[in-house]
N, C-alpha and C positions, 0 to 999 in steps of 0.2 A: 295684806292686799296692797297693789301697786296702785296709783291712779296717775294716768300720762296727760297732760296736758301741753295741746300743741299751738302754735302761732307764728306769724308771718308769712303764710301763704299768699298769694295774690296773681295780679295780672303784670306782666314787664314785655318789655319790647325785648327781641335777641338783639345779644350783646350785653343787659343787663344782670344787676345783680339783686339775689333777696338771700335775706338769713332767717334760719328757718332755728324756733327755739324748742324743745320741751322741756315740761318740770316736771317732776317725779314725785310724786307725796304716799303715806301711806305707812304701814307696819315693815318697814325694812330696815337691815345697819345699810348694807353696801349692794350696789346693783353689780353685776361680774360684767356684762357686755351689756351696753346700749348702742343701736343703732337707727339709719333711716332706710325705709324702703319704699319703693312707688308703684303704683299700677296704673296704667294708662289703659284707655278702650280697647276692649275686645282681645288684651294679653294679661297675662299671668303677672303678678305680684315678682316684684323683682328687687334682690337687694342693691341698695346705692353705696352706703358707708356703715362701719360698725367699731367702735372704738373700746378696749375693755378698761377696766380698770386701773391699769399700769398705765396709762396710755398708747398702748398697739393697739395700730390704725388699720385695715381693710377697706381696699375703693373697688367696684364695679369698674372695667377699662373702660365702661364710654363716661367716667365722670372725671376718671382720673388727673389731674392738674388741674383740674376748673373748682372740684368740689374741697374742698377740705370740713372736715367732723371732728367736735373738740368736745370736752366735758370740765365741768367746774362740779367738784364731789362735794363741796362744801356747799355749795347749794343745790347737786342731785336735780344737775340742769346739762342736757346737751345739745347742741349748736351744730346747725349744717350750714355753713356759708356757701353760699352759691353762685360763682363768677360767672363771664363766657358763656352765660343760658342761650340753647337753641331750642326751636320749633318742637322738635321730639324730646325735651327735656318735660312737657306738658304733662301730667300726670294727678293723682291723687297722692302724695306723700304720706307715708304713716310712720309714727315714732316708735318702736321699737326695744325690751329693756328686758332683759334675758336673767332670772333670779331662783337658781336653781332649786325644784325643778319648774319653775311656772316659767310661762311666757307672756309677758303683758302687751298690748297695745295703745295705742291713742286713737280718736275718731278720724283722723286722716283731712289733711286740708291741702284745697289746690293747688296748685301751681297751674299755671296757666303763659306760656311763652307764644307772644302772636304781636304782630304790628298791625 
């Protein structure tokens, strides 16, 4: 069993940055794909980045050159830096960690972009 834990969420002005972390614990050797995804009010869960194992990277186009998604395997930790946030970048963020065949999640934490 996976257990995702997420941090750094919060409130920033657009134009601001936050880096967003999970840790990964649990009965595993190797995660094959982690990822982030976000859901805002009243739409559908939407993927943002997904990075695998070798490091190939996958971006969503409205995130692409702002967001970059990294992973450090040795500590079974990955990172979604997040440059250039606008107003619709607002959402619930959830972490993400794909172990075949399960799919794990984290509890999902704000992001919140407003002046």
């Amino acid at each position: 069993q996976v257990r995702l834990v997420e941090s750094g969420g919060g409130l920033v002005q657009p134009g601001g940055s936050l880096r967003l972390s999970c840790a990964a614990s649990g009965s595993f050797f190797r995660i094959a794909v982690m990822g982030w995804y976000r859901q805002a009010p009243g739409k559908q869960r939407e993927l943002v980045a997904t990075i695998s194992s070798s490091g190939t990277t996958n971006y969503a186009e409205s995130v692409e050159g702002r967001f970059t998604i990294s992973r450090d395997n040795a500590k079974n930790t990955a990172y979604l830096q997040m440059n250039s946030l606008k107003p619709e970048d607002t959402a619930v963020f959830y972490c993400n960690a794909q172990h075949s065949p399960y799919n794990y999640w984290g509890q999902g934490t704000q992001v919140t972009v407003s002046s």
